[in-house]
N, C-alpha and C positions, 0 to 999 in steps of 0.2 A: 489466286496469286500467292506464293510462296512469299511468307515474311522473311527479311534480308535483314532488316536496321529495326533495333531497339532503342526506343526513346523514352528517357525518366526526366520527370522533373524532378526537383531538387529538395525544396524546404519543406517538413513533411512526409515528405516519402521516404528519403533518400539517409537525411539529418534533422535530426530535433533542434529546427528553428525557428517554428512558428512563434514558440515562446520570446525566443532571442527578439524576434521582431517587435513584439510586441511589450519588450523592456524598454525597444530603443524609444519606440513612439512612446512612451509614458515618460520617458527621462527627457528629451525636446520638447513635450509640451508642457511637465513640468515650469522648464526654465521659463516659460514664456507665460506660467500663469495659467495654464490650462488643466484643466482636468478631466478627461472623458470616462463615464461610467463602464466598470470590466464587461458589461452586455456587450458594449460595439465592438469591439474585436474582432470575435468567433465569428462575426458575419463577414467580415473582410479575408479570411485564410484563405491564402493563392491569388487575393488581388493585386494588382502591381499598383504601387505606392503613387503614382501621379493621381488614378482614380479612387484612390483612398481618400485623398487629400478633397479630390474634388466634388465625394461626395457629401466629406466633413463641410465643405466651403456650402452646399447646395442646404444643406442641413442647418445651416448656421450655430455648428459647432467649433469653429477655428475661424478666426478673419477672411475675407476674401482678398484680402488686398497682399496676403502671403503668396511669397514670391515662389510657384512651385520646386521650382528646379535648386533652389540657395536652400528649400528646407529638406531636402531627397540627397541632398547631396553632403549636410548635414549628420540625416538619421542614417545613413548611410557609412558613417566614420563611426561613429558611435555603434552599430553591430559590429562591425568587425573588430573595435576595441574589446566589446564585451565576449566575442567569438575566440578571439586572441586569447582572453584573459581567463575567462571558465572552460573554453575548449569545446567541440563539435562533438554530441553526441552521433553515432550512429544507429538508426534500427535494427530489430533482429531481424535477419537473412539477408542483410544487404550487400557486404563481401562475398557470401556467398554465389547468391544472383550471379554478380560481377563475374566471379571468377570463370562462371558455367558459361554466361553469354558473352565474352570476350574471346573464346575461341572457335566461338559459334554464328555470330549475327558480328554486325558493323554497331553498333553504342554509341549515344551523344545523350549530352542533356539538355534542356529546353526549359529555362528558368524565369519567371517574370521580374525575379529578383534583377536588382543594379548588376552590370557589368563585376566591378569591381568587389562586389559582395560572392557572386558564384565563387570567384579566381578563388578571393580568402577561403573559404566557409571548404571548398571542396580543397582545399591543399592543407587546410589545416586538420582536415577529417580522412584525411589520407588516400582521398578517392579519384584526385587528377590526371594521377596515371592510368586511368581505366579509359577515360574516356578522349578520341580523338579531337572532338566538335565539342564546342560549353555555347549554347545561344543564350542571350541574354535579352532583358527587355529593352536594352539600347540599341540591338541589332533589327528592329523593325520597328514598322510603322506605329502599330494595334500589337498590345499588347493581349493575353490573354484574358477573356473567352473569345476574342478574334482569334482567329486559325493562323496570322502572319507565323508567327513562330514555329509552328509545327510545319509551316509550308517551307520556311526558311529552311530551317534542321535538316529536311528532308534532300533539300536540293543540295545544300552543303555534304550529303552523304553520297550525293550520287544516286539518290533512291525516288522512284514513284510512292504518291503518298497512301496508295494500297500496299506499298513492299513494307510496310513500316506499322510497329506496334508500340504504341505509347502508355507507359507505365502514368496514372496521376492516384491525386489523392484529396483533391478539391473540386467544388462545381463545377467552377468555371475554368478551371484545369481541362475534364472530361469534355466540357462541353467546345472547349477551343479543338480538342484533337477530333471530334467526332464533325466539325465543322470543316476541318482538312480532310475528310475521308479515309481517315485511319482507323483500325481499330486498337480497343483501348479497354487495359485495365484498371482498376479502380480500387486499390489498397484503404481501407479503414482505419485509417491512422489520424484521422483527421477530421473527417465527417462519416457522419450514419451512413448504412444502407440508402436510406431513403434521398440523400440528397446526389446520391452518386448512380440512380438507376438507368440515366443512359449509357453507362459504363456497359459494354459489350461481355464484363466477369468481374465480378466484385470479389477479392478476398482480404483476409484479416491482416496477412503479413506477407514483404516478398519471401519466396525459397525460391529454390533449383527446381520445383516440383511443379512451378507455374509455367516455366520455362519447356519440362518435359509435356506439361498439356497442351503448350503452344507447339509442337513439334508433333504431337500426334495430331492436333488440329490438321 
């Protein structure tokens, strides 16, 4: 089956915002008297923030009597402040990508991030005009390593979820697209080799050059 529709996720791949996120969550748990050691992070990158929360709460690292949705909706104002005010880096080759697969494939992205965090983050990073579809983690059930999203993105394109190749750069990024029956590449921006190996092609950075592989495929 001939690939039709390109799918990226977002934070990590696309924009350097793993960090961003992980200012917010340290500035809200500040206020609130918390402090979690820099280890817990790196293990959550591409988790979506309800199951963050829940596995801090399982952990008995954060209260459990914390209301999920009042503190996500919170950390949530606070990126896009901090997004707003130091500004959206991009990675190298990622205009590029865009520019080679927009005349070429159908494009969407498929973020675990808030709704309202993709809108900001990809308008302020100058990349919304690229894409027709933005799914978010409010748009389905199961957020990512569940497939809802890549299942969603897919039918929003018009496309069978074999027509479709997804760009990630986390576990459970890979492992959500590989659970919709897509295949899927695996950029190291984020995690090792090793934790990205059901990724169907692992490389260092996007270019145009991944796009010409996927074409001779």
């Amino acid at each position: 089956m001939l690939i039709k529709g390109l799918i990226f996720d977002m934070d990590g791949l696309l924009v350097d915002t793993e960090g961003l996120h992980v200012i917010a969550w340290k500035e809200l748990f500040r206020e609130q008297g918390i402090k979690l050691d820099s280890w817990v992070y790196p293990d959550y990158a591409g988790v979506a923030d309800n199951l963050f929360l829940d596995s801090l709460k399982d952990k008995g690292l954060i209260p459990t009597s914390w209301e999920t949705g009042s503190i996500i909706a919170v950390k949530t104002k606070k990126l896009i402040s901090i997004a707003e005010k130091e500004g959206v880096l991009l990675f190298p080759g990622v205009k590029e990508i865009l520019e080679f697969a927009c005349t070429r494939f159908k494009i969407a992205v498929a973020s675990n991030s808030e709704r309202d965090i993709v809108s900001a983050v990809l308008k302020n990073a100058g990349l919304a005009g690229y894409f027709r579809f933005a799914i978010s983690r409010n748009d389905v059930g199961n957020p990512k390593p569940e497939p809802d999203i890549y299942l969603e993105t897919a039918k929003k394109m018009g496309l069978k979820p074999c027509e479709c190749l997804v760009f990630e750069d986390s576990e459970v990024g890979v492992e959500s697209a590989k659970k919709a029956g897509m295949m899927c590449v695996a950029i190291t921006t984020t995690c090792g080799q090793d934790k990205l190996k059901k990724a169907d092609h692992v490389y260092a950075r996007l270019s145009p050059g991944i796009l010409k592989d996927i074409l001779k495929w």
